[in-house]
N, C-alpha and C positions, 0 to 999 in steps of 0.2 A: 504494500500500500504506500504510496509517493502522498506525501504531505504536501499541502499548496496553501497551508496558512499557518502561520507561527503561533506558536505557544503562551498563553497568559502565566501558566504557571511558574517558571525560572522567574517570572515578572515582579508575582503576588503572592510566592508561598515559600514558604525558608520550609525544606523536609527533613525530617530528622528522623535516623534509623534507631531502633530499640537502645543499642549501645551508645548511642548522642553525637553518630557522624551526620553532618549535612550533605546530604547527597542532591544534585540536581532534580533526581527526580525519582520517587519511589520506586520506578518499575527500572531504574537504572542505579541501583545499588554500587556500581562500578566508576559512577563518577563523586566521588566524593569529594569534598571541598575541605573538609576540617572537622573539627569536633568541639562538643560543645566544653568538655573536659578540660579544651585545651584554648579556648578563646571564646570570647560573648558573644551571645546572637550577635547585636551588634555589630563586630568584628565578622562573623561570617557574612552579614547581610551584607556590608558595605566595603565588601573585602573585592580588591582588582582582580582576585581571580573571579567572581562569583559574578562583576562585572562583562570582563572576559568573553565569561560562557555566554553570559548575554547579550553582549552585541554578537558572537558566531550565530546563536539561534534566529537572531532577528534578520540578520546577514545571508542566512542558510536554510532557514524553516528548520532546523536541526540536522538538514544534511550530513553534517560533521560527523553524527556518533548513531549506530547502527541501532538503540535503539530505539531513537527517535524517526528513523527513517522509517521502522515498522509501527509508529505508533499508531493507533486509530484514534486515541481524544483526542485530536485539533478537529474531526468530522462531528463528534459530540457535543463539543462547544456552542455556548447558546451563541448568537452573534455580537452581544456585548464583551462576550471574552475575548474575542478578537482582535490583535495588537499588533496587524500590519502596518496602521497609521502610524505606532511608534520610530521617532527616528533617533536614531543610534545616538547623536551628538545633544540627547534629553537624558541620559543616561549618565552617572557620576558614583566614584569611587571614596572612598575614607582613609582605606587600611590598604597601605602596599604590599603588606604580603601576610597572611597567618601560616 
């Protein structure tokens, strides 16, 4: 399944897995960002990598990462979730690196 509309949630949801890693996205466990253990939401949310991954999704519809390429929520999306209109250069960082 080819995605043809980007993602609100890297947008609007900070995920966090049972042991307190911040992963992009719960059905991709694999990309983790940090842990809660070890830096503030805060510092995850407004962390340049977390950044990063958000202008590729916005850039790519998630092209980048194999399981965003199969994913089927952008089809399930009501159409206020919707965040092609966003443009990359509305997007801002805190923390250079955790």
């Amino acid at each position: 399944m080819k995605n043809t509309k980007h993602m609100f949630y890297v947008l609007g949801f900070l995920n966090l897995t049972t042991l307190g890693y911040h992963v992009l996205c719960s059905l991709a466990e694999g990309l983790r960002i940090g842990n809660v253990k070890e830096h503030t939401l805060e510092e995850l949310w407004h962390s340049k990598t977390v950044y990063e991954l958000r202008c590729d999704m916005l850039k790519t519809k998630g092209a980048k990462w194999e399981a965003c390429r199969n994913c089927e929520i952008p089809y399930r999306d009501a159409p206020e979730d919707d965040v092609s209109g966003v443009e990359i250069k509305t997007l801002k960082y805190k923390y250079e690196s955790i």
